[in-house]
PLY file of the C-alpha trace (Angstrom):
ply
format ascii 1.0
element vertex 233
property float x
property float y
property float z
element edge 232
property int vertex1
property int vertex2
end_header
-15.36 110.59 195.53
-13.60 107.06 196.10
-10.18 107.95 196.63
-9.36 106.76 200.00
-6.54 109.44 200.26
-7.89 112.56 199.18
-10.76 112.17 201.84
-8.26 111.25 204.16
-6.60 114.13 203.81
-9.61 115.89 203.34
-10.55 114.84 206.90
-7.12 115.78 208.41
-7.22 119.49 206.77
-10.76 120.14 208.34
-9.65 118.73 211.81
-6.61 121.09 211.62
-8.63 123.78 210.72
-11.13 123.71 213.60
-7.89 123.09 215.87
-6.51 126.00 214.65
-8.94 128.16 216.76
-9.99 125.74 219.73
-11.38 128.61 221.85
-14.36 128.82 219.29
-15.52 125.67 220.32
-14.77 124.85 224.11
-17.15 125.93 227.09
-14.42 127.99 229.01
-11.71 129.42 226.32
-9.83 131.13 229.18
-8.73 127.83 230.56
-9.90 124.62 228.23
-6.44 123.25 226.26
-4.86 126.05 227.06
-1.97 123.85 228.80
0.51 121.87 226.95
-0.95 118.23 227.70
-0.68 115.00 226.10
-5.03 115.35 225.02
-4.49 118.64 223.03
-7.67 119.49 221.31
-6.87 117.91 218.21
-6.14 114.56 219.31
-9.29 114.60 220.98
-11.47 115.49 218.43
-9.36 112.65 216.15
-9.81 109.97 218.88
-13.69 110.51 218.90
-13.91 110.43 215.63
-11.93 107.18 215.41
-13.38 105.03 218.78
-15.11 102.18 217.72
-17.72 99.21 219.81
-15.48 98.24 221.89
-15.27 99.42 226.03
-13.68 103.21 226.09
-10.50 101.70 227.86
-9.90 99.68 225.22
-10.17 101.98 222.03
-8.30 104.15 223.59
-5.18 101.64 224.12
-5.72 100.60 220.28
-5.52 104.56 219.54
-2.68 104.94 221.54
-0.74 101.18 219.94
-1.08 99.60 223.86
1.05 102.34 225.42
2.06 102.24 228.89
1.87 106.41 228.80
-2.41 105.78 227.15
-4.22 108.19 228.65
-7.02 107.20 231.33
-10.84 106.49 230.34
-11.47 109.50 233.79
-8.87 111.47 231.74
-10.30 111.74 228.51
-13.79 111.65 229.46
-13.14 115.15 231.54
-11.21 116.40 227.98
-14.19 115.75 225.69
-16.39 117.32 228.17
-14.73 120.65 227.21
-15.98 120.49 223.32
-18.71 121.72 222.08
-20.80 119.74 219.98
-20.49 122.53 216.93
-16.55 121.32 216.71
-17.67 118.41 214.71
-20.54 120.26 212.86
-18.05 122.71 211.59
-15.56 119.52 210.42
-18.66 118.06 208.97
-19.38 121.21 206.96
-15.79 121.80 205.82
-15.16 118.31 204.55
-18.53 118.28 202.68
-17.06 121.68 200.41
-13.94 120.04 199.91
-15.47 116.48 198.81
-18.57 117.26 197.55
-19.57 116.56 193.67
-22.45 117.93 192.51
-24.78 115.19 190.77
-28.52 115.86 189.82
-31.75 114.75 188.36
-32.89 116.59 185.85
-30.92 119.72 187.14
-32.21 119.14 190.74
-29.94 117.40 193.80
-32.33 114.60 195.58
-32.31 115.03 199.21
-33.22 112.29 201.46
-34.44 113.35 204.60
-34.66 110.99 207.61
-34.68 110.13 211.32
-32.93 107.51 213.72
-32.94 107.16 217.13
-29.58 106.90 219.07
-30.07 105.18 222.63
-27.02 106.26 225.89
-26.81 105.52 228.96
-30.76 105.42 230.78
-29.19 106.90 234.09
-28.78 110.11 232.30
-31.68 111.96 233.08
-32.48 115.47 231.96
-35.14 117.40 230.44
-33.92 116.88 226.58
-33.24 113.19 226.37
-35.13 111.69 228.90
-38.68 109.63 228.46
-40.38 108.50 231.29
-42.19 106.18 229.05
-41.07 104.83 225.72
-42.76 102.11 223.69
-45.55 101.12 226.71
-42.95 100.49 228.38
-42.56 102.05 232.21
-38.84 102.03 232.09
-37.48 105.99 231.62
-35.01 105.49 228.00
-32.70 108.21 227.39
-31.80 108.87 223.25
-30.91 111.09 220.82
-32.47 111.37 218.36
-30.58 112.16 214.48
-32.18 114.17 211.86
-30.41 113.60 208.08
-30.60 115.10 204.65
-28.63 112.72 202.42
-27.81 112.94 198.86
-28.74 109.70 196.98
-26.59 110.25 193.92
-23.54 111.01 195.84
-24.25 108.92 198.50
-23.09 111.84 201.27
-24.99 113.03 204.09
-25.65 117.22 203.30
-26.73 118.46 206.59
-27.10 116.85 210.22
-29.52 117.95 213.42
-29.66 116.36 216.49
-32.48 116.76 219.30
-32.75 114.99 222.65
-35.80 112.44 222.29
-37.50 113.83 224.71
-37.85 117.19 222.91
-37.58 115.40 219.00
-39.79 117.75 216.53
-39.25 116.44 213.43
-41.09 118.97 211.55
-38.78 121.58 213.01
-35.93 119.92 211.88
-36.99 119.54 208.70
-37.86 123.44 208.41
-34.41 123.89 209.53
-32.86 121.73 206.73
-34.66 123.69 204.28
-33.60 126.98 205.87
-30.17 126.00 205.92
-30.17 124.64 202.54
-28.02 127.23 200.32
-26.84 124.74 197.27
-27.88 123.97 193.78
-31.93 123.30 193.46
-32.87 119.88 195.16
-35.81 117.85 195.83
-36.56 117.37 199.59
-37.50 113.64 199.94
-39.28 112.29 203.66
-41.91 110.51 205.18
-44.25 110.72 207.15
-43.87 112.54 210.96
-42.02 115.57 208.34
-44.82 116.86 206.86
-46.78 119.76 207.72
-48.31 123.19 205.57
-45.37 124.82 207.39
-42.73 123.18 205.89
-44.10 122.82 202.90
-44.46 126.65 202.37
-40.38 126.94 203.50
-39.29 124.85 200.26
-41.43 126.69 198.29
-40.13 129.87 199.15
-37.01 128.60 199.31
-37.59 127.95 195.51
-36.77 124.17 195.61
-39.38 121.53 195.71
-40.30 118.02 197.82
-41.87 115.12 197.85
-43.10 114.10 201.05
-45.65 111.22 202.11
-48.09 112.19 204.43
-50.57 110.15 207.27
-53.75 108.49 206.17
-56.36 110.86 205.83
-58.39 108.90 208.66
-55.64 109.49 211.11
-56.24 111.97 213.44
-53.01 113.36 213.52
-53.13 113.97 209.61
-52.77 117.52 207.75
-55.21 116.41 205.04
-58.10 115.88 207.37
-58.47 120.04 207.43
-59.46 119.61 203.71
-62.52 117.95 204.24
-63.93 114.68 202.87
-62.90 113.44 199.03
-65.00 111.75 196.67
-63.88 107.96 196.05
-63.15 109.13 192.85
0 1
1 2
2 3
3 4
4 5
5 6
6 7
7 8
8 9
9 10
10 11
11 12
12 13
13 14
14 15
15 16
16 17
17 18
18 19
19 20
20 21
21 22
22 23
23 24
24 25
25 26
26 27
27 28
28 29
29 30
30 31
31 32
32 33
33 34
34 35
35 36
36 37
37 38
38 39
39 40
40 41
41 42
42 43
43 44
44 45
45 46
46 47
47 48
48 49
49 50
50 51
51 52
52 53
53 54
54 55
55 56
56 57
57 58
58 59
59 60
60 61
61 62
62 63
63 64
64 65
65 66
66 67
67 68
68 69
69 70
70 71
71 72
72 73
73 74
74 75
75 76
76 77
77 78
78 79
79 80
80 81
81 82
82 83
83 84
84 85
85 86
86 87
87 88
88 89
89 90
90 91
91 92
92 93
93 94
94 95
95 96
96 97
97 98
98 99
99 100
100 101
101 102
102 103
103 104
104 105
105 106
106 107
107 108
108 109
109 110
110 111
111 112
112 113
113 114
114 115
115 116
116 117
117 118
118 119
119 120
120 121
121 122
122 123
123 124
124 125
125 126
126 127
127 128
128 129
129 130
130 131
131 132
132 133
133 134
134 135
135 136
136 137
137 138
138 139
139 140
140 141
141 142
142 143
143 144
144 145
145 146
146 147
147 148
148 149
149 150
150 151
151 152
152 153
153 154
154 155
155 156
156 157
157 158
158 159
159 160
160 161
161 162
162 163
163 164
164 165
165 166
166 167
167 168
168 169
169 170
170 171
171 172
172 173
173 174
174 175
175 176
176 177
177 178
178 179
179 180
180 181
181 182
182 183
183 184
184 185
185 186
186 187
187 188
188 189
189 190
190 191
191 192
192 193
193 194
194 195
195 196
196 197
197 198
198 199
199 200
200 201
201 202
202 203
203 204
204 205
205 206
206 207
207 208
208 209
209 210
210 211
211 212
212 213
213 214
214 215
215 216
216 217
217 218
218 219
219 220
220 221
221 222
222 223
223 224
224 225
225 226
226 227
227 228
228 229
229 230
230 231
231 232
C-alpha cells in the first residue's frame, strides 16, 4: 500500500469506529466522555496519535493551529488518563484488515519478530516498569519495553505487545504472537532472548514454522546445553 489517501482514510474509519463505542475502552464508562467537552474521545485518541518531539504544550498548540481556546497540557493529560491502552490496539488491528496485502515466500508470510526498549519518565516508579538497577548502573530507569512481529515483504508491523521492563519476558511474548497468529502460513523470524522448547512447540502446533537463533552452547543460559556435548564434527 503507498497511497497516502487510502491509509489516511483507512486511519480515520478505524478511529471512528473505536469512537463509536468509547465505553469499551475507558476505565469508568458511567462517567468518562460522557459530557459534551471540547476533548471528546475521538480527538483524543487523534491528538496522541499525531503529537510529535516537541514539549506537550507545544504539540498541542500546533494540533489545535495556535488557538487561544487550545486545551491545557493538566487538561488533556487527565483526558488520556481515561483510555485504555486496548483503544489503540483495536485501531491497530482494524487498519491492518483494511490495508493489509498478503505477500509471501514460497507460500509462507515472513514474520520478523523483535524487541526495543522505550525509556519515560524515571520518577515513575511501580512494580512493572521500574529497575532498581539497569546496565551496572545504581540509578532506578523506568521503560517499556515493545515486542513486534513485522512483515518484511509488506513492510507492516502484524501484531504488537508491550510489557513494563521490569516484568519483560520475551519468550512469553513471543508464545503470545504465535497464539494470536490466525493468518496465512508464516515463518516466525527472532533472535536470541526468544527462543525456548516452549515456543518452539507453539509454532509447530500452530502448523507454521520459525527460524530462530539461539545462545552459544557454552552459555549458561542456553537451551542447547540440556542436549549434552557435540562432536567437533
Amino acid at each position: 500500500m503507498n497511497n497516502s489517501k487510502y491509509l489516511r482514510k483507512a486511519l480515520d474509519n478505524a478511529i471512528s469506529i473505536v469512537s463509536n463505542s468509547p465505553s469499551l475502552f475507558v476505565f469508568h464508562p458511567e462517567i468518562d466522555f460522557t459530557r459534551n467537552r471540547m476533548l471528546i474521545f475521538e480527538t483524543v485518541i487523534k491528538n496522541i496519535i499525531c503529537i510529535e518531539t516537541g514539549s506537550l504544550k507545544d504539540e498541542l498548540l500546533k494540533l489545535n493551529n495556535y488557538s487561544q481556546i487550545t486545551p491545557t497540557t493538566s487538561t488533556f493529560v487527565q483526558s488520556r488518563s481515561k483510555i485504555k491502552y486496548n483503544a489503540f490496539m483495536s485501531i491497530f488491528n482494524i487498519f491492518n484488515q483494511k490495508t493489509q496485502t498478503i505477500k509471501t515466500y514460497k507460500g509462507y508470510r515472513l514474520l520478523a519478530i523483535d524487541g526495543s526498549v522505550l525509556p519515560i519518565d524515571n520518577t515513575i516508579h511501580d512494580k512493572e516498569t521500574t529497575m532498581l538497577k539497569f546496565n551496572q548502573s545504581d540509578k532506578t530507569y523506568s521503560a517499556f519495553h515493545l515486542n513486534a512481529s513485522y512483515d518484511l515483504f509488506e513492510c507492516t508491523y502484524d501484531d504488537l505487545i508491550i510489557q513494563g521492563q521490569a516484568k519483560m519476558n520475551e519468550n512469553k511474548a513471543f508464545v503470545n504472537f504465535v497464539d494470536r497468529y490466525k493468518g496465512n502460513k508464516a515463518i516466525f523470524i527472532a533472535d536470541r532472548y526468544y527462543e525456548s522448547i516452549n515456543g518452539f512447540e507453539h509454532v509447530t502446533h500452530s502448523g507454521n514454522k520459525y527460524l530462530i537463533r539461539i545462545k552459544d552452547i557454552h552459555l549458561k543460559t542456553s537451551i542447547t546445553r540440556s542436549f549434552g556435548h557435540f562432536p567437533d564434527e
